[in-house]
N, CA, C and O atoms as a printed pandas DataFrame, in Angstrom:
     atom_number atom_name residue_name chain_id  residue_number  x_coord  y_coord  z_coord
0              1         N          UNK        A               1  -11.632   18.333  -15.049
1              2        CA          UNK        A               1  -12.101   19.086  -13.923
2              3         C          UNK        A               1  -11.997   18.209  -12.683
3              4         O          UNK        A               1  -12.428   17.076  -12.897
4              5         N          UNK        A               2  -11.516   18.426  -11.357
5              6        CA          UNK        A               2  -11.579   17.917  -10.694
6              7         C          UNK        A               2  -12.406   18.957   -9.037
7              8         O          UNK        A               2  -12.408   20.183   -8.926
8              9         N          UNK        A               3  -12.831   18.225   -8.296
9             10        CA          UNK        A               3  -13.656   18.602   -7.265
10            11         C          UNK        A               3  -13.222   17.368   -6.239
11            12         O          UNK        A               3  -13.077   16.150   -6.345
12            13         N          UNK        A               4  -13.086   18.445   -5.096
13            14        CA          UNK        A               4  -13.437   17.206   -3.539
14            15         C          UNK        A               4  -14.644   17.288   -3.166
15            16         O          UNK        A               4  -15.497   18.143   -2.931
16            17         N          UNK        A               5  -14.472   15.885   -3.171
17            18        CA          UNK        A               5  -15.777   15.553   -2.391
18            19         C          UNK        A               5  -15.737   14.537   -1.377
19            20         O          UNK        A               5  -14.725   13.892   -1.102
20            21         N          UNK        A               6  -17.048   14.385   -0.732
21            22        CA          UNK        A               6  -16.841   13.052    0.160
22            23         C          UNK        A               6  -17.961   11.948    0.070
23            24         O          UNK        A               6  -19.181   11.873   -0.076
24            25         N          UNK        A               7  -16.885   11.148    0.236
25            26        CA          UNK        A               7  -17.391    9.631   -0.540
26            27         C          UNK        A               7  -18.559    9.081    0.506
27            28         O          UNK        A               7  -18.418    9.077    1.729
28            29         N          UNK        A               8  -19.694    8.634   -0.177
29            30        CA          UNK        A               8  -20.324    8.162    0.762
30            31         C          UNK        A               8  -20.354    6.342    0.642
31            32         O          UNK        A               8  -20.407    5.636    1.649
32            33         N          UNK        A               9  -20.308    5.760   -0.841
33            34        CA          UNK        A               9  -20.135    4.424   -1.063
34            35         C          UNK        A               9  -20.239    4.154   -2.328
35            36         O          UNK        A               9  -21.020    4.671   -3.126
36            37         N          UNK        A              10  -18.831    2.702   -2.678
37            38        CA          UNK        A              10  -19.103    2.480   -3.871
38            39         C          UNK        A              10  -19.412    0.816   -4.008
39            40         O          UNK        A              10  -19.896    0.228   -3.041
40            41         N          UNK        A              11  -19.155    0.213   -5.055
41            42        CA          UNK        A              11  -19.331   -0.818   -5.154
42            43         C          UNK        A              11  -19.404   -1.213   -6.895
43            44         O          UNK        A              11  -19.962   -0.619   -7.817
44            45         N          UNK        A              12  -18.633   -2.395   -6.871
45            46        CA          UNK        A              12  -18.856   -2.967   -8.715
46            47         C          UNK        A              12  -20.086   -3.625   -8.505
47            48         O          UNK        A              12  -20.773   -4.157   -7.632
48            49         N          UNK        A              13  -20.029   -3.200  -10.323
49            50        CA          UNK        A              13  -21.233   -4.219  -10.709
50            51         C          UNK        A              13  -21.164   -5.084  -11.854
51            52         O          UNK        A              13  -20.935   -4.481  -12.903
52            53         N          UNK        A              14  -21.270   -6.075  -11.926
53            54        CA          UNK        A              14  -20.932   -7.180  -13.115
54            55         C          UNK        A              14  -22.521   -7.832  -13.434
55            56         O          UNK        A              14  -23.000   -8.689  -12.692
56            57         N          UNK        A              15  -23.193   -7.343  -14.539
57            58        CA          UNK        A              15  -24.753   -8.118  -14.798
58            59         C          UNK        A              15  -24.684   -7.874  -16.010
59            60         O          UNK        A              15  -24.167   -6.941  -16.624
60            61         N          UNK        A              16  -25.669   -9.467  -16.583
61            62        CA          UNK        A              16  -26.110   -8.985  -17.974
62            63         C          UNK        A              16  -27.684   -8.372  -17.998
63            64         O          UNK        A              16  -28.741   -8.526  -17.386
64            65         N          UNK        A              17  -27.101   -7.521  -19.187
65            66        CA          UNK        A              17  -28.472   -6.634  -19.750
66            67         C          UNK        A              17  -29.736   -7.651  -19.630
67            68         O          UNK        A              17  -29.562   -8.773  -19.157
68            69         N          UNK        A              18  -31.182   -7.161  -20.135
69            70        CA          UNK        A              18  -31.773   -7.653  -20.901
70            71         C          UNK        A              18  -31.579   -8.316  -22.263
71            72         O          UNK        A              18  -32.418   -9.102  -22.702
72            73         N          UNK        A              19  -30.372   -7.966  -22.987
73            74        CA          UNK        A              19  -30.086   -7.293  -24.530
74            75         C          UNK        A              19  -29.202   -8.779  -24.171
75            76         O          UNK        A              19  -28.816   -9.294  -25.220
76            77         N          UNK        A              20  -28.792   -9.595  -22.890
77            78        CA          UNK        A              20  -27.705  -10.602  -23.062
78            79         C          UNK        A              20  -26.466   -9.953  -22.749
79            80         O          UNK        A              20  -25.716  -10.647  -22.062
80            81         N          UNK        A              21  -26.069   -8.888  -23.040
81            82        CA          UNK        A              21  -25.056   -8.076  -22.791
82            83         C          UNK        A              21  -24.167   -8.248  -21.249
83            84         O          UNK        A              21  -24.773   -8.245  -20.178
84            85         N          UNK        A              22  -23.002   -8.360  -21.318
85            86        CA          UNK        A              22  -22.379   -7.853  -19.720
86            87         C          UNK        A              22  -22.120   -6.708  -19.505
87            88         O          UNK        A              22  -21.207   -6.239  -20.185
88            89         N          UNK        A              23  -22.639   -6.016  -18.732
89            90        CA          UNK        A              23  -22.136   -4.596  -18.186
90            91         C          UNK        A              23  -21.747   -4.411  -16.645
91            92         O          UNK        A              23  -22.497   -4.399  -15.669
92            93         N          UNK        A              24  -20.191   -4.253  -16.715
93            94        CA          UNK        A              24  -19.378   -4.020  -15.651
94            95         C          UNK        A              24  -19.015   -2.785  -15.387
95            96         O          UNK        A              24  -18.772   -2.233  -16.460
96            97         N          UNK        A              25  -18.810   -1.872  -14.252
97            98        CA          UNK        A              25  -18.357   -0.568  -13.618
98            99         C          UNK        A              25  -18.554   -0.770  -12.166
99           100         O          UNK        A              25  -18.919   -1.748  -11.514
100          101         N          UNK        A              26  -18.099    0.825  -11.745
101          102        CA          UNK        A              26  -18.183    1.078  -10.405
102          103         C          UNK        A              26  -19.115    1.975  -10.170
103          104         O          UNK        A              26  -19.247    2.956  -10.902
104          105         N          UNK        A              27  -19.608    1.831   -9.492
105          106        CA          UNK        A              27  -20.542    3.151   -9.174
106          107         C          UNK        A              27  -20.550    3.986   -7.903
107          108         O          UNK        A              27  -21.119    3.337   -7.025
108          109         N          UNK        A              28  -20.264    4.821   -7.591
109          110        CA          UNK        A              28  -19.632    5.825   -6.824
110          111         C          UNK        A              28  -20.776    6.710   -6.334
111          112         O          UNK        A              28  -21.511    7.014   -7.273
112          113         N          UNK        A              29  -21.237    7.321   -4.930
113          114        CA          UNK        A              29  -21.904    7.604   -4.791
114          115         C          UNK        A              29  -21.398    9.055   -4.014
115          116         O          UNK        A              29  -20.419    8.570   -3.446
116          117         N          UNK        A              30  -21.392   10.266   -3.665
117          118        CA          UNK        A              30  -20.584   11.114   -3.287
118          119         C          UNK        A              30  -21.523   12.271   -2.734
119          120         O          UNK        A              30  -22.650   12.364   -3.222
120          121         N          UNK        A              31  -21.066   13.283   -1.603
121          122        CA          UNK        A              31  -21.451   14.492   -1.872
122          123         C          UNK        A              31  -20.730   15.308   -1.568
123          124         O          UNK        A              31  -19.863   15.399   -0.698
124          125         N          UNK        A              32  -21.248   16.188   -2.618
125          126        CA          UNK        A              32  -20.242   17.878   -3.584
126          127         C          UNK        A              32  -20.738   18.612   -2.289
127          128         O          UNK        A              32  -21.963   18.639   -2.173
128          129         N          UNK        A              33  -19.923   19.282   -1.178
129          130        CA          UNK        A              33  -20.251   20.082   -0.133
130          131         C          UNK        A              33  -20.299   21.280   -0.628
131          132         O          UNK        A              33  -21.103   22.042   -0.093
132          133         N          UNK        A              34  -19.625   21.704   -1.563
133          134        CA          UNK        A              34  -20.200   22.910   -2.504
134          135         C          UNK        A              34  -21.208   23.150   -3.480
135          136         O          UNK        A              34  -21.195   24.107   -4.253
136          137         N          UNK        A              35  -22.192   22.154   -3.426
137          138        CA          UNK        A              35  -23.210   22.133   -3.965
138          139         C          UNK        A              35  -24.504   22.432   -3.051
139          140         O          UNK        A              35  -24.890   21.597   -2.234
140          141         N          UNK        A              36  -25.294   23.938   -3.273
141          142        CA          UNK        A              36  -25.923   24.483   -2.221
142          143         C          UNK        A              36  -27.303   24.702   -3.221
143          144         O          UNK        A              36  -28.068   25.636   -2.981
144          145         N          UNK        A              37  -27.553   23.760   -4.365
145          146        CA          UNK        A              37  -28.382   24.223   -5.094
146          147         C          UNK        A              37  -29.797   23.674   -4.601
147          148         O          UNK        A              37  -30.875   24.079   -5.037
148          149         N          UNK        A              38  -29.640   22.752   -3.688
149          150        CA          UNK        A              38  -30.753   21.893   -3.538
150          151         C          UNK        A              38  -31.376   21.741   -1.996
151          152         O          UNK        A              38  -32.222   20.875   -1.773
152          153         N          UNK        A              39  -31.020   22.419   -1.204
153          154        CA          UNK        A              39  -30.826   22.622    0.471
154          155         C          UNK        A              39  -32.171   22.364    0.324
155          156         O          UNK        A              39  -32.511   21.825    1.377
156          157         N          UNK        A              40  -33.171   22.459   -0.450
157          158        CA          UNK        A              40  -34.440   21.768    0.557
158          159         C          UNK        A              40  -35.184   20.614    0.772
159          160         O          UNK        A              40  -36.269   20.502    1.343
160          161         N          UNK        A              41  -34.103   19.311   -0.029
161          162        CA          UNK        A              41  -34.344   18.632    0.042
162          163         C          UNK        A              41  -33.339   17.711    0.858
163          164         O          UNK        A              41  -32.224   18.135    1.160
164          165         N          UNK        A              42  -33.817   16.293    1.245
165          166        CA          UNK        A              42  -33.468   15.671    2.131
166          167         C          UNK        A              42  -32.744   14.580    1.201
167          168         O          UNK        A              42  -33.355   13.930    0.354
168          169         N          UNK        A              43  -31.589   14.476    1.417
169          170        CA          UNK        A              43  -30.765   13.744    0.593
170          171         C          UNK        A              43  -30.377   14.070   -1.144
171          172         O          UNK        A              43  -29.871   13.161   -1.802
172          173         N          UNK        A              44  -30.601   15.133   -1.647
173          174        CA          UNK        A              44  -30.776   15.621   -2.513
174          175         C          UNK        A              44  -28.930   15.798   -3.028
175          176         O          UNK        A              44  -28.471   15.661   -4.163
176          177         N          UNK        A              45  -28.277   16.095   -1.900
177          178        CA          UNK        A              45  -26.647   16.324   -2.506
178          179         C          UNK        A              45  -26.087   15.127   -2.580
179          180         O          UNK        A              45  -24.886   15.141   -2.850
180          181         N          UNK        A              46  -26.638   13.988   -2.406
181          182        CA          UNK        A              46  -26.198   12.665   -2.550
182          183         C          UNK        A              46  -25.963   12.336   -4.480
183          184         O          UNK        A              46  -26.804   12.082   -5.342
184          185         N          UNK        A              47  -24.705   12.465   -4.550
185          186        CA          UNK        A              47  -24.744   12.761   -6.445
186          187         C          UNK        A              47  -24.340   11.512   -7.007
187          188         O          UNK        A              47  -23.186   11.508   -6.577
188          189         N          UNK        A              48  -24.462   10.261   -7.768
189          190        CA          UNK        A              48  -23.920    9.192   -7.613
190          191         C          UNK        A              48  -23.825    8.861   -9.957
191          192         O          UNK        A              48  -24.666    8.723  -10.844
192          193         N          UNK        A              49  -22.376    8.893   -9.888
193          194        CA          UNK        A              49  -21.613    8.503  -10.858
194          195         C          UNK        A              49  -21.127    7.134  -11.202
195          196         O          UNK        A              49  -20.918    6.391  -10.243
196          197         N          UNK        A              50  -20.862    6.564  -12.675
197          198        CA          UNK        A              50  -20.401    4.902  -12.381
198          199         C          UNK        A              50  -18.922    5.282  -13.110
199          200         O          UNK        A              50  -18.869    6.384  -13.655
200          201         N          UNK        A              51  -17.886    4.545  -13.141
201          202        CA          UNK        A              51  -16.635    4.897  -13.936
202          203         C          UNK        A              51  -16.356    3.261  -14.260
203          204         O          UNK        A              51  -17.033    2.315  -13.855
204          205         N          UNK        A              52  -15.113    3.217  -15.141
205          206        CA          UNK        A              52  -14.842    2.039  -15.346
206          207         C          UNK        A              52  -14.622    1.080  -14.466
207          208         O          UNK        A              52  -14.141    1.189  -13.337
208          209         N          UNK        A              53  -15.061   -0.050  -15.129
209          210        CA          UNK        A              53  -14.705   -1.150  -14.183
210          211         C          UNK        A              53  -13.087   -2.397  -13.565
211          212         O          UNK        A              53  -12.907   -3.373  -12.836
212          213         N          UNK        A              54  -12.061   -1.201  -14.738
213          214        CA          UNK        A              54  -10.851   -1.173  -14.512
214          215         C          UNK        A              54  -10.151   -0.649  -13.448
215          216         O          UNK        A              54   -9.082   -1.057  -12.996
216          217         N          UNK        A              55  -10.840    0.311  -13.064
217          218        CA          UNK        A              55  -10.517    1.247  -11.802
218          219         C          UNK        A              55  -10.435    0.464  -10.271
219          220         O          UNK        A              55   -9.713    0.804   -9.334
220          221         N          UNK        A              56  -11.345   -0.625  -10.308
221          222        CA          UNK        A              56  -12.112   -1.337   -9.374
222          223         C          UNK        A              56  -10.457   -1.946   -8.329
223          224         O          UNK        A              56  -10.672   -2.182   -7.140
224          225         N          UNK        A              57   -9.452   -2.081   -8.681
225          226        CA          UNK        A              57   -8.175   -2.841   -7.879
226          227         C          UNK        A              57   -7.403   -1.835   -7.247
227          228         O          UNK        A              57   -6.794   -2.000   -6.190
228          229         N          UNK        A              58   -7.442   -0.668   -7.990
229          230        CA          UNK        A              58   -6.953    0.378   -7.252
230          231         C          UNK        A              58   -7.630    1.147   -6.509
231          232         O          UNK        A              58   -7.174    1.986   -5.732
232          233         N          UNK        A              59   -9.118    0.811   -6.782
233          234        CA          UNK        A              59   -9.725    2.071   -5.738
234          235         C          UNK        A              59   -9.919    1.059   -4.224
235          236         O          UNK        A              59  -10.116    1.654   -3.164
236          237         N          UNK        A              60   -9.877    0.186   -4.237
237          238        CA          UNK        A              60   -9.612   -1.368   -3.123
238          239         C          UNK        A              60   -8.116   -0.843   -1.671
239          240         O          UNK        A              60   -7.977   -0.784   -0.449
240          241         N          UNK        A              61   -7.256   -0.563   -3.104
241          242        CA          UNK        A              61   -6.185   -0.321   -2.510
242          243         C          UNK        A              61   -5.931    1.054   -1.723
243          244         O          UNK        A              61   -4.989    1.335   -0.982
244          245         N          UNK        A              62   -6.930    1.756   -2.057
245          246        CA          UNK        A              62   -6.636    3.030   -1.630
246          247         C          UNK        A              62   -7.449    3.026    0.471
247          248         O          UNK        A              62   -7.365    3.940    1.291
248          249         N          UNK        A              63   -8.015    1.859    0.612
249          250        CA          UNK        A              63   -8.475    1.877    1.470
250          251         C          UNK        A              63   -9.732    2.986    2.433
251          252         O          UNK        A              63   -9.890    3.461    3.557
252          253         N          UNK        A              64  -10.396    2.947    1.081
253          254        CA          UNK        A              64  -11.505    3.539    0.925
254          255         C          UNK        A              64  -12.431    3.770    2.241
255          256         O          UNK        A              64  -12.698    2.670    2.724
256          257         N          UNK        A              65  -12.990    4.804    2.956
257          258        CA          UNK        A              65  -14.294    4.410    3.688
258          259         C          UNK        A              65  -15.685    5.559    3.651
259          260         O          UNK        A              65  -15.547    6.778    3.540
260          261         N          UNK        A              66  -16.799    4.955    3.754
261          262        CA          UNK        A              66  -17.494    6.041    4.372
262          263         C          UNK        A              66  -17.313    7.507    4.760
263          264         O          UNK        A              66  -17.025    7.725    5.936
264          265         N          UNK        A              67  -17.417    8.324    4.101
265          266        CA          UNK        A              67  -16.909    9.841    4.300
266          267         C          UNK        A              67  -15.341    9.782    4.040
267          268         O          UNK        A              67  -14.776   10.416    4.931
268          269         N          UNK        A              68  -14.693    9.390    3.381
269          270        CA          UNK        A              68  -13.769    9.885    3.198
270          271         C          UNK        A              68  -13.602   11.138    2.667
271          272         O          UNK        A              68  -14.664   11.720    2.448
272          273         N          UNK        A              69  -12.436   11.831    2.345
273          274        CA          UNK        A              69  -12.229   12.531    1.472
274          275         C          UNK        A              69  -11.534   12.628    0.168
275          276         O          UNK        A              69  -10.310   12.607    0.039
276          277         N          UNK        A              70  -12.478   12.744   -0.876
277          278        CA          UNK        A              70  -11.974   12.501   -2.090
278          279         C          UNK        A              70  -11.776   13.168   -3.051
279          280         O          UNK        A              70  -12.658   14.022   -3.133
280          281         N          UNK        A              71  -10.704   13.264   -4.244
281          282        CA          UNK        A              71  -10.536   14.209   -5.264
282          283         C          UNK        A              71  -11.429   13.401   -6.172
283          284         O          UNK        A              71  -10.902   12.300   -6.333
284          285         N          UNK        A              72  -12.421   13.488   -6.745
285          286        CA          UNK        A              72  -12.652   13.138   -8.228
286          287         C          UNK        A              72  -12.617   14.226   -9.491
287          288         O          UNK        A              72  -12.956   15.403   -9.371
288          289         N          UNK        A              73  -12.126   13.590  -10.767
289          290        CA          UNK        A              73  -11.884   14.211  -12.048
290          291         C          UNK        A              73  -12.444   13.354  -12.800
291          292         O          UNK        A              73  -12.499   12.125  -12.855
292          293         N          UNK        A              74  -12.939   14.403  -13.495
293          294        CA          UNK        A              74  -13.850   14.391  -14.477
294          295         C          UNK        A              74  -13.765   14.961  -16.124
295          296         O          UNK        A              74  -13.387   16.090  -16.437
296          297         N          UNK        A              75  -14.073   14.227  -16.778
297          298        CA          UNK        A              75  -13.390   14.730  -18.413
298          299         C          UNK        A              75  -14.914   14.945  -19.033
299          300         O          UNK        A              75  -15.812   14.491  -18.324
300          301         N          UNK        A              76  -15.163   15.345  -19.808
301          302        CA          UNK        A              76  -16.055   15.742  -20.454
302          303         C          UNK        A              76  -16.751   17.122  -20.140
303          304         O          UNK        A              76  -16.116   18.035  -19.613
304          305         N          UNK        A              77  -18.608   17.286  -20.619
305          306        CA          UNK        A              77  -18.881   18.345  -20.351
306          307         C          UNK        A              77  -20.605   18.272  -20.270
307          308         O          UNK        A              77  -21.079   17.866  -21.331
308          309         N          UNK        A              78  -21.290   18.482  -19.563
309          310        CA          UNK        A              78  -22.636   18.376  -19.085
310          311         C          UNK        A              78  -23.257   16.919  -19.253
311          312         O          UNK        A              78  -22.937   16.013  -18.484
312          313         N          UNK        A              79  -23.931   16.782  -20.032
313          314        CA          UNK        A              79  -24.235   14.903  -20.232
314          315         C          UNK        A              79  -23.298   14.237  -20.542
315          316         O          UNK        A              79  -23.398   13.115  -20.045
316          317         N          UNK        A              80  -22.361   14.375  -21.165
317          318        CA          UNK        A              80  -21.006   14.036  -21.892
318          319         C          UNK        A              80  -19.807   13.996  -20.455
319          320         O          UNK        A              80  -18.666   13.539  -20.521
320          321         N          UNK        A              81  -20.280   14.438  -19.565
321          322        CA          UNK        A              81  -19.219   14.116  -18.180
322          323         C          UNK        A              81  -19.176   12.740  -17.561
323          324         O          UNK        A              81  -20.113   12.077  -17.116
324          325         N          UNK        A              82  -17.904   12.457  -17.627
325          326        CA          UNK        A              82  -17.017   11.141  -17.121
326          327         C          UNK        A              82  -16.510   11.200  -15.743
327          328         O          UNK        A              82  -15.790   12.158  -15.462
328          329         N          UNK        A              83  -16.792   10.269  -14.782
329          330        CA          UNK        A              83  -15.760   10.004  -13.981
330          331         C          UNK        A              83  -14.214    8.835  -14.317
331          332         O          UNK        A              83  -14.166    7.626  -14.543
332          333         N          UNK        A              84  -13.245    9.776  -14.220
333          334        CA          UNK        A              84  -12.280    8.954  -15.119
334          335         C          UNK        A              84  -11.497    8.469  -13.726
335          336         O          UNK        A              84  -11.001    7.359  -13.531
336          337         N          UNK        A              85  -11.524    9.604  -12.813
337          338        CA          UNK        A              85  -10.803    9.311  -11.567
338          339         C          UNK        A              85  -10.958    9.017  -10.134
339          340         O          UNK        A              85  -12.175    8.999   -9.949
340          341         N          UNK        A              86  -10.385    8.791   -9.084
341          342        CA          UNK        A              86  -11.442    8.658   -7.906
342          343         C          UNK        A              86   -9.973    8.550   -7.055
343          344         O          UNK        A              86   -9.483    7.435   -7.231
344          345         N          UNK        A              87   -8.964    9.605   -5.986
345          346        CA          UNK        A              87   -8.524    9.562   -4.795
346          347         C          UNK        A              87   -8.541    9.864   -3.999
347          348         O          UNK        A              87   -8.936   11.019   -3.839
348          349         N          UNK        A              88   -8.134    9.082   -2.872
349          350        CA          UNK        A              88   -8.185    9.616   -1.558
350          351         C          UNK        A              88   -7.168   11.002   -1.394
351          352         O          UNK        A              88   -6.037   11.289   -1.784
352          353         N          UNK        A              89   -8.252   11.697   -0.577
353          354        CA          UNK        A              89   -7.497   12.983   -0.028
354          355         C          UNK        A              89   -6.731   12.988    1.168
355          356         O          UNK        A              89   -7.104   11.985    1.776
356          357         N          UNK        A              90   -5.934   13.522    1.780
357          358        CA          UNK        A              90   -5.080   13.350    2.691
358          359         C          UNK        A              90   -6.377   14.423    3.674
359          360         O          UNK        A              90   -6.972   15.465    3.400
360          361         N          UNK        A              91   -6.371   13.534    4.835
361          362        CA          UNK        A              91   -7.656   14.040    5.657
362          363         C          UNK        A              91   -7.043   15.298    7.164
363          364         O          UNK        A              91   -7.693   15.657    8.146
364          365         N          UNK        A              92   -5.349   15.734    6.697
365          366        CA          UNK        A              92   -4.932   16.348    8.001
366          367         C          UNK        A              92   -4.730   17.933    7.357
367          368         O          UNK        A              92   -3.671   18.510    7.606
368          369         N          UNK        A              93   -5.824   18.650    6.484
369          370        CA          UNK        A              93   -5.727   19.608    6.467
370          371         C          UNK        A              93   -6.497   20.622    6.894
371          372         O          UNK        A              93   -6.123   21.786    6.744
């Protein structure tokens, strides 16, 4: 499934758990302008996803900013939903 949206900020993260563990991703923070479920709250469409931390060199390259416009896709299905993808949209339409 994919949806535009617009990016508000991302950023990696590289930490160990409690558990000793390393856990690396991106975490992506976005809002769905077609999402009208929540209008009465104040920051409420702010929807924020993490994806792999492989992704992290190309999404660099894409020259990312603040409100951009973005396609993200998504594989799975209610809790089971992935962000697998993250591009820039061409902003002259």
């Amino acid at each position: 499934m994919d949806v535009v949206a617009i990016l508000v900020n991302l950023f990696f993260f590289d930490f160990l758990n409690e558990k000793g563990d390393r856990v690396k991703g991106v975490s992506v923070r976005f809002i769905d302008p077609n999402d009208h479920g929540r209008d009465n709250q104040i920051g409420a469409s702010i929807q924020k996803m993490t994806m792999s931390a492989d992704q992290w060199e190309e999404l660099k390259a894409q020259n990312l900013q603040t409100f951009s416009k973005v396609k993200l896709t998504f594989e799975g299905f209610g809790r089971s939903m992935r962000l697998v993808k993250l591009e820039k949209v061409d902003s002259n339409d």
